[in-house]
C-alpha positions as CSV (number, residue, x, y, z in Angstrom):
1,X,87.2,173.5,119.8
2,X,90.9,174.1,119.1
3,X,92.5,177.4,118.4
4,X,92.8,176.1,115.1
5,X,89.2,176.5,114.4
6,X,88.8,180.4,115.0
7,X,91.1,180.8,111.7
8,X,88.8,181.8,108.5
9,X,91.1,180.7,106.4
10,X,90.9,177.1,107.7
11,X,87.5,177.1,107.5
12,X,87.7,178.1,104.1
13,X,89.9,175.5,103.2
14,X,87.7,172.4,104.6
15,X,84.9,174.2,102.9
16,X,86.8,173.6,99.6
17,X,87.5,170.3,100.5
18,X,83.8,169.1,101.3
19,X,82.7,170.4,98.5
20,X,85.4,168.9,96.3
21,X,84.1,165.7,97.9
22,X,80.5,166.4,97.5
23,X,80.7,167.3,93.7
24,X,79.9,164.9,91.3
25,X,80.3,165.1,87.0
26,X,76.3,164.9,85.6
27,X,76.6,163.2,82.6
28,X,74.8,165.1,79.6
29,X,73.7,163.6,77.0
30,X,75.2,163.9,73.5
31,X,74.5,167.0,71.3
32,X,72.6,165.9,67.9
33,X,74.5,168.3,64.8
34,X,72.2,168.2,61.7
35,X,74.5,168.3,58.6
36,X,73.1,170.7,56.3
37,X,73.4,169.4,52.2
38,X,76.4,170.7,49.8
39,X,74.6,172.4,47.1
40,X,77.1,175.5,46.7
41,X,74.9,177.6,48.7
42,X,77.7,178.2,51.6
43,X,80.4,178.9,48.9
44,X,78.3,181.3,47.4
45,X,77.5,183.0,50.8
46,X,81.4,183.4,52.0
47,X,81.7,184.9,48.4
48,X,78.7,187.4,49.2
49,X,80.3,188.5,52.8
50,X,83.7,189.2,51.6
51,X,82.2,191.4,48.7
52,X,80.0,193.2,51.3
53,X,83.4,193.4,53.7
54,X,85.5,194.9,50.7
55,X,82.4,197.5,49.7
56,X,82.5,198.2,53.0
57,X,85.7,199.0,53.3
58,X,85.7,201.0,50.3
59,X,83.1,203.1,51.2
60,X,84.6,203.9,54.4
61,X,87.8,204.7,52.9
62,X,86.4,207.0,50.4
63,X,84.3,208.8,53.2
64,X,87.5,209.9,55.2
65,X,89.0,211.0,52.1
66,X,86.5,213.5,51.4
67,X,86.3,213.9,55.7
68,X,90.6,215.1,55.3
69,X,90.4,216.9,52.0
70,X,87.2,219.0,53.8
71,X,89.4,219.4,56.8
72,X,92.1,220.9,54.6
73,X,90.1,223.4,52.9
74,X,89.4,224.3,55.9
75,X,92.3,225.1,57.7
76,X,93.6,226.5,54.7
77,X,90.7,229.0,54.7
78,X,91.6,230.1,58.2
79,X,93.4,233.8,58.5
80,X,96.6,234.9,58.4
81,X,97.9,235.4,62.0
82,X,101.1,237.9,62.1
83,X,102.6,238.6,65.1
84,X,105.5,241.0,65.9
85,X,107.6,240.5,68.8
86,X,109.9,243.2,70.1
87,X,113.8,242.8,71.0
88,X,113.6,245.0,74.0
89,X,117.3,244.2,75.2
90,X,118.7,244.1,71.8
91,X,120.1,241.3,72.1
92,X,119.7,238.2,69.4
93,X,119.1,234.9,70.6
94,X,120.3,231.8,69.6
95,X,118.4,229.5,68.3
């Protein structure tokens, strides 16, 4: 054997080869698609999901309203906090 043959990569690559060689397309056979009848039915259903979307998103909407407003109330229920700081070296700073 050569040196040439201790190399993985080399071995990899005739691997790739001999399978590219080896593989062969299967040919499947065509897909039968049953074409469902226009009656309005699908017009009517797209109508249906896109209310049910929009209520949706409504309801959601109005939920984190009330969620915020709550929130609000909330914080503004919270204490007073007043703290004094003293100016130990008298001296202002700058802000």
């Amino acid at each position: 054997m050569d040196e040439q043959d201790d190399d993985p990569y080399v071995d990899a690559a005739r691997w790739l080869q001999e399978a590219g060689r080896r593989s062969r397309k299967v040919q499947t056979p065509p897909r039968e698609v049953e074409v469902a009848p226009q009656n309005g039915r699908e017009k009517k259903s797209v109508l249906l999901v896109g209310t049910k979307v929009i209520l949706s998103g409504i309801l959601a909407l109005s939920y984190l309203q009330y969620y915020f407003l709550d929130v609000m109330v909330q914080i503004n229920a919270l204490p007073a906090i007043i703290v004094f700081v003293s100016d130990a070296a008298g001296t202002r700073a700058l802000i």
